[in-house]
C-alpha positions in Angstrom: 126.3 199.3 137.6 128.9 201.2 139.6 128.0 204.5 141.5 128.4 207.4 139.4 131.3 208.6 142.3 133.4 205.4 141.3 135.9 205.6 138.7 135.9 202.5 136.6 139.7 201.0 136.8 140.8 201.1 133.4 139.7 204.9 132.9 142.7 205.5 135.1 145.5 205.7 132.2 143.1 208.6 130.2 142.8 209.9 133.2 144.1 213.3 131.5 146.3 214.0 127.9 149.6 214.7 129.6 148.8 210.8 131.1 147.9 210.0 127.5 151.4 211.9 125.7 153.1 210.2 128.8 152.4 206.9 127.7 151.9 207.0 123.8 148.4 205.6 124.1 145.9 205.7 121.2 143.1 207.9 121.1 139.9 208.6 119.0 136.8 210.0 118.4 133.6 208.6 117.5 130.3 210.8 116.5 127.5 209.0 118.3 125.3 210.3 115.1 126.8 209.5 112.1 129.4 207.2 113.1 132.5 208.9 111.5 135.8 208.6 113.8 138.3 210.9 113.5 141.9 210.4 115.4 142.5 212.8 118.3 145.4 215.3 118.0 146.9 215.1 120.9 149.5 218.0 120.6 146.2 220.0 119.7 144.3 218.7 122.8 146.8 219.7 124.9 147.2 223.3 123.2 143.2 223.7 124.2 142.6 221.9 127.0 145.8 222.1 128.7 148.0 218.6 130.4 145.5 218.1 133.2 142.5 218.3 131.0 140.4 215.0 130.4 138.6 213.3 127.8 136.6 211.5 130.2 133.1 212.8 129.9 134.0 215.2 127.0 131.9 215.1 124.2 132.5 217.6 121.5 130.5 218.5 118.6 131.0 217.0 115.4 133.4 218.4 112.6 132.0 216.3 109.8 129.8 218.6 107.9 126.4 218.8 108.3 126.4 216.7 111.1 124.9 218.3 114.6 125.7 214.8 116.8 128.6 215.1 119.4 131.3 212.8 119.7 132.8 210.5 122.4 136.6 210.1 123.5 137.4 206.3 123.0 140.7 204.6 124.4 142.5 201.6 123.4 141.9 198.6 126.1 142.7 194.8 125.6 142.3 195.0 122.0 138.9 197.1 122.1 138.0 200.4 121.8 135.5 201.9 124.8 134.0 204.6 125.3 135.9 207.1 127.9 132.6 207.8 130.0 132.2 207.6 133.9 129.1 206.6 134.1 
């Protein structure tokens, strides 16, 4: 496993959601509870977070009701979705 200091390569394109607007890629979220994934807004994202904020290592609550889990960012890569996490 990679140190926690190295970026792995394919996290480079989500590096942030301007990246993501930049180059239409697809992005969702998963609830690491109750499994429910819900497609990121990206227009909304940006409103929050701002162009330079990341989904890497963001891990929001989750909106499904009575749910208290948190979700994780996934990306689009070779055909799979992964989880956008550092570590």
């Amino acid at each position: 496993m990679a140190p926690r200091n190295v970026t792995k390569i394919w996290l480079e394109p989500y590096r942030s959601f301007g990246e993501l607007r930049r180059g239409a890629l697809p992005l969702r979220l998963t609830c690491r509870t109750c499994n429910v994934i819900l497609r990121a807004d990206l227009d909304v994202l940006i409103w929050a977070r701002g162009r330079a904020g990341s989904p890497i290592d963001l891990h929001p609550r989750c909106k499904r009701w009575d749910c208290n889990g948190h979700m994780v960012f996934q990306g689009h890569v070779g055909g799979v979705w992964r989880p956008l996490i550092s570590g």
